[in-house]
C-alpha angles and dihedrals in degrees: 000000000000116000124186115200110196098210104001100165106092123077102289089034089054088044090054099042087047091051097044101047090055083056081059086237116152111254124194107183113194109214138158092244135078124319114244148112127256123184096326098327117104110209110208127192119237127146102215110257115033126086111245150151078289096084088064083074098059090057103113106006124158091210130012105204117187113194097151119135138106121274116264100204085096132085118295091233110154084262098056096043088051088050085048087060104037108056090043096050099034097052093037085055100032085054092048094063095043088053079054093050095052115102082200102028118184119281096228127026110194102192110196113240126163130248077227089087087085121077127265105279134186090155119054126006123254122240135171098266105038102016100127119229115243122205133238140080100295090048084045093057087040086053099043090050095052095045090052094061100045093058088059095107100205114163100181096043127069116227133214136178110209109196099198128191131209108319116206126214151142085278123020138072083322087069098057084050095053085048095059095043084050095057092048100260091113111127136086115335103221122322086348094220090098117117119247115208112207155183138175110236092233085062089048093059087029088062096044080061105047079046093060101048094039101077086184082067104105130126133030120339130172113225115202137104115286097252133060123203140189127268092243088056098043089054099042083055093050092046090056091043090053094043095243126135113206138015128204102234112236102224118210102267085045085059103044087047088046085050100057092048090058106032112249138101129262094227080077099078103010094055114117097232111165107156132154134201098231099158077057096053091046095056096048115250121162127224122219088203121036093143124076100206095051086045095050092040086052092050093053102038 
């Protein structure tokens, strides 16, 4: 199988090329640095957005996985949101013309889309046939990517959204939130009641796959475990699984003033997302963590 990962350095693009590699696939990862190889991946050089030698790699590919895009956990000052939209729409429409230019184009192409894209609920989940749009800048990005890569018209490759929710990991958004449990800031974020959209990253490697073997698969799908939990919930489970007691709640206006000192932004972790992957769950996959608390006890050991 030859898998080719656009911008496969970050924390899912490094959990598909491991697991790839120990399947003994070929894995080409496009990133803006260096061109080189490293165990059986090939590192090639692109820059996003601008046709190049690059494309040649894409000629005969099995999957096409785009996962480009600059990381959202920043300030939402007017650069980086133009640096938010860019390197999602660039590489999504810079990919779509390479796939045109193969004589042999890839048979699947997963673009990367977020779970963010639904409003904030506390009241109903959010599936793929009646999940409701929010509004917003992060719900604009999550739109305007989208619409970029459906109007990719690509007649010989099958085509799939996957709006993914938090993976956690060993690395990953789950490292910055053992770190506070372990310095005693454990408890509830905010009001506590927001929903919190998961997904182990063992499930996350487990659906591309199932992606991949399924050729039925096309369209949007949500990928994230099947149940959503509250925030409260989600941190009393990592601070069990971590051993520890008790944890001081972080009210809202402690957030928003943390947030500024590092950097981030606090919808991050107030947003309402409870979404569930109900096409998923149709077609019967099995996930391997539905249950925070295994999932969370299996991270940390």
């Amino acid at each position: 199988m030859k898998i080719i990962i656009a911008g496969g350095t970050g924390f899912l693009g490094s959990c598909l090329a491991e697991y790839y590699s120990a399947k003994g696939a070929e894995v080409i990862i496009l990133t803006r640095g260096g061109s080189h190889t490293a165990g059986n991946s090939q590192f090639v050089r692109w820059d996003g957005k601008t046709l190049e030698l690059w494309v040649s790699a894409l000629e005969g590919a099995d999957v096409l996985i785009n996962l480009n895009g600059k990381s959202v956990d920043c300030r939402y000052t007017e650069k980086n949101k133009q640096l938010i939209y860019s390197t999602r729409l660039d590489a999504t429409r810079v990919l779509g013309e390479a796939v045109l230019k193969c004589k042999i184009p890839p048979r699947l192409w997963i673009n990367a889309a977020s779970a963010t894209i639904y409003r904030h609920s506390l009241d109903k989940e959010m599936d793929e046939y009646t999940g409701e749009i929010g509004t917003g800048f992060s719900v604009d990005v999550c739109k305007k990517w989208e619409r970029v890569f459906n109007e990719a018209e690509l007649s010989s490759t099958r085509k799939v959204i996957i709006r993914t929710g938090i993976v956690l990991g060993r690395t990953g958004p789950f490292k910055p939130l053992k770190m506070l449990a372990k310095l005693g800031m454990g408890g509830k974020h905010g009001p506590g009641t927001q929903y919190f959209s998961w997904l182990h990253e063992k499930d996350f490697v487990q659906i591309i796959h199932y992606i991949i073997l399924n050729p039925g698969i096309s369209g949007v799908y949500n990928v994230t475990a099947p149940t959503p939990i509250p925030n409260s919930r989600f941190m009393k489970a990592l601070r069990n699984a971590l051993g520890i007691p008790f944890g001081l709640p972080l009210p809202k206006w402690l957030l928003e003033f943390g947030a500024v000192i590092i950097g981030t932004e606090t919808e991050l972790i107030l947003k309402s997302r409870r979404v569930v992957p109900k096409k998923l769950l149709e077609l019967g996959y099995q996930f391997q963590f539905k249950n925070i608390e295994e999932a969370l006890t299996d991270l940390v050991r």
